[in-house]
C-alpha positions in Angstrom: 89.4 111.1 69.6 89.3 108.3 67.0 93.0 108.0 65.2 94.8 106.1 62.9 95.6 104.1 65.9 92.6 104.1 68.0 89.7 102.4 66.0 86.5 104.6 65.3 83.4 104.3 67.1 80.6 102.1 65.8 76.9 104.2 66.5 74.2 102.3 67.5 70.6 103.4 67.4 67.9 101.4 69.8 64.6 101.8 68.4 64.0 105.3 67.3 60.6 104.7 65.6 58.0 106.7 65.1 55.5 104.9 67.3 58.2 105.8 70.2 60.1 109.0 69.5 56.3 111.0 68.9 53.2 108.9 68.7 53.5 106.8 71.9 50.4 105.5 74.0 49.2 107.8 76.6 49.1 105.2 79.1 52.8 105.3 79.3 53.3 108.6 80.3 55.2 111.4 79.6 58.3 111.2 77.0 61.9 112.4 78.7 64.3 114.0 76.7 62.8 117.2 75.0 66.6 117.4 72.7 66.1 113.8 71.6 65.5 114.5 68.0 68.4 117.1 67.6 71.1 115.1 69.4 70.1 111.8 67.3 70.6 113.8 64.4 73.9 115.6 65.4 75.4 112.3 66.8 74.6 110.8 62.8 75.2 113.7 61.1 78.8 113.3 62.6 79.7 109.7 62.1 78.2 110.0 58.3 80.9 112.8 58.1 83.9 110.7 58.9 82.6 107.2 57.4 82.0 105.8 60.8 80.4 102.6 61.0 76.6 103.2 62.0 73.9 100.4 63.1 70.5 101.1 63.5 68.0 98.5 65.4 64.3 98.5 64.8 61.8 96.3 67.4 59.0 94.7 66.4 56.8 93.4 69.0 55.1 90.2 67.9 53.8 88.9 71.6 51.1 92.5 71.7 49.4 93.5 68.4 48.4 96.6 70.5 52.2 97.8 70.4 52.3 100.7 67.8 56.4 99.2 67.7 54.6 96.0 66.1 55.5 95.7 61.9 51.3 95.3 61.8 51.4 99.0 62.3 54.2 100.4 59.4 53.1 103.7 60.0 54.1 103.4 63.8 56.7 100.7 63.2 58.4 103.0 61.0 62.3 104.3 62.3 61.9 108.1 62.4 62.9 110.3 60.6 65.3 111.6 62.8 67.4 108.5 62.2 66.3 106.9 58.9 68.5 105.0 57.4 70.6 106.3 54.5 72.8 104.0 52.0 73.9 100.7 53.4 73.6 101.2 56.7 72.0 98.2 58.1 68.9 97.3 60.1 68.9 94.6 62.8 65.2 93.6 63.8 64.9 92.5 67.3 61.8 91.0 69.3 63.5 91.1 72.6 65.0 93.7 74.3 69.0 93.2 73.7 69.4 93.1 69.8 72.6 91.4 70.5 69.9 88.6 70.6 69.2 86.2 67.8 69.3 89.4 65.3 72.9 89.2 63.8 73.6 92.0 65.6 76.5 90.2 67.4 78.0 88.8 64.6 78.1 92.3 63.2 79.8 94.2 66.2 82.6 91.6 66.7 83.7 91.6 63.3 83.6 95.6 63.6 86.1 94.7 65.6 84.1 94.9 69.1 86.3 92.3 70.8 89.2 93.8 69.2 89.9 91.7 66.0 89.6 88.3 65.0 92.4 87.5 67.3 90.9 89.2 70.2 94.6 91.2 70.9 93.6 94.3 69.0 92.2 97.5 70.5 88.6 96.9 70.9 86.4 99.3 68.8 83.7 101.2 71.5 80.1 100.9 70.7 78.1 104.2 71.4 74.9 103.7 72.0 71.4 106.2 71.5 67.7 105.7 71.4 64.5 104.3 73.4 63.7 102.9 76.1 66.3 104.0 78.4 65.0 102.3 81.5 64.4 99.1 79.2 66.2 98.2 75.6 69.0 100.8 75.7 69.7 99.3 79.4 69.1 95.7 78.3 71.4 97.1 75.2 74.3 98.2 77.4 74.1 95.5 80.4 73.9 92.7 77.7 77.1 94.4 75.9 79.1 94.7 78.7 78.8 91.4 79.7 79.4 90.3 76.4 82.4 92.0 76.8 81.6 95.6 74.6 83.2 98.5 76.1 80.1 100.5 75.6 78.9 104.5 75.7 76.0 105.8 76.2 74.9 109.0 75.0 72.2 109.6 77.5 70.6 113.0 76.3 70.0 111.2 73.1 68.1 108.4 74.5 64.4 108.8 76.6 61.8 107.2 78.6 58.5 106.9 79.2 56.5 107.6 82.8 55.3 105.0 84.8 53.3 103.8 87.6 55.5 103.3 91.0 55.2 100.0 92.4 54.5 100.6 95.7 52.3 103.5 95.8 50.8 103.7 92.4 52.3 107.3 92.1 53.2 108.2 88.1 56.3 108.6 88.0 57.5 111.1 85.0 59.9 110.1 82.4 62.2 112.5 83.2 62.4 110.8 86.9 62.6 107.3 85.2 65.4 108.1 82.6 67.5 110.0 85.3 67.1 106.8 87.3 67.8 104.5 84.3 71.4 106.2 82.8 72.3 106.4 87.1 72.1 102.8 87.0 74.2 102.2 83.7 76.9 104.1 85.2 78.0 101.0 86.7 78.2 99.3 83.5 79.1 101.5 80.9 80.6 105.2 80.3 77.5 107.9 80.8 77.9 111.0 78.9 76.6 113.8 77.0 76.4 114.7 73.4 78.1 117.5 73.5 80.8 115.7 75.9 80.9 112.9 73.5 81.3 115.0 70.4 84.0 116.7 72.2 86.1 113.6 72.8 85.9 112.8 69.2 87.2 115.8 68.3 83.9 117.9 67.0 
């Protein structure tokens, strides 16, 4: 639980756009994570309740014009409505998978308090992390964050994956498969949990 003494957690949302969380290419298979909508909106509906900090992140792919994540599709590009922004939340626009990339985003976490204060002694403030792709910009989120020296969380049943096309054998493999595989392999990098475990810790 977040008190006077322990710094509250800063929320940051990968990617939920519209082209993603319900309009996505068939060709990338099946979509993981039937209670991603609801979770997002519990997990925001809780920090706007306390006055928790709250980043969202927004990807625009300018290397494939075919990507409905590109800004040349708005209606696609858009960030769903399931975690539009509200008030002065800010938006970080990425091109790469990490947004703690040439986005500002990094600059905005540390003086959040990320690395625990300007002076580096302080607790440092955890950054819980939601949103798309699992197996590839929520992992390149929380890999990149860690080693940047975050101590990150990651809600996985509020982020998904797609399906895709095993390597060796050319199998599909579903998103459900792909996303079980991608949070397994964050474990080693960052705290795995649950919405409802997460909201629990914080006190909900």
């Amino acid at each position: 639980m977040a008190t006077q003494s322990t710094p509250s957690p800063i929320l940051l949302i990968i990617d939920l756009q519209q082209g993603l969380v319900e309009s996505s290419p068939a060709d990338w298979g099946s979509r993981s994570t039937p209670s991603l909508v609801s979770n997002a909106k519990h997990l925001l509906s809780t920090w706007r309740s306390r006055g928790w900090p709250i980043l969202h992140v927004q990807h625009d792919d300018i290397s494939d014009d075919t990507n409905p994540i590109a800004a040349i599709h708005p209606e696609t590009y858009a960030i769903h409505p399931c975690a539009a922004p509200e008030g002065d939340e800010p938006v970080f626009v990425k091109n790469v998978g990490s947004p703690f990339v040439a986005s500002g985003l990094k600059a905005k976490v540390e003086e959040l308090g990320a690395l625990g204060g300007k002076d580096g002694k302080g607790e440092k403030r955890k950054i819980v992390v939601i949103g798309m792709d699992a197996a590839q910009c929520v992992n390149d989120t929380t890999r990149n964050g860690t080693d940047l020296g975050y101590k990150i969380v990651v809600v996985g049943d509020a982020t998904a994956a797609f399906g895709m096309e095993d390597w060796i054998s050319g199998k599909q493999i579903t998103g459900e498969e792909t996303h079980r595989a991608a949070m397994s392999m964050l474990c080693g990098y960052a705290t795995v949990t649950t919405t409802e475990k997460a909201l629990s810790v914080l006190g909900y």
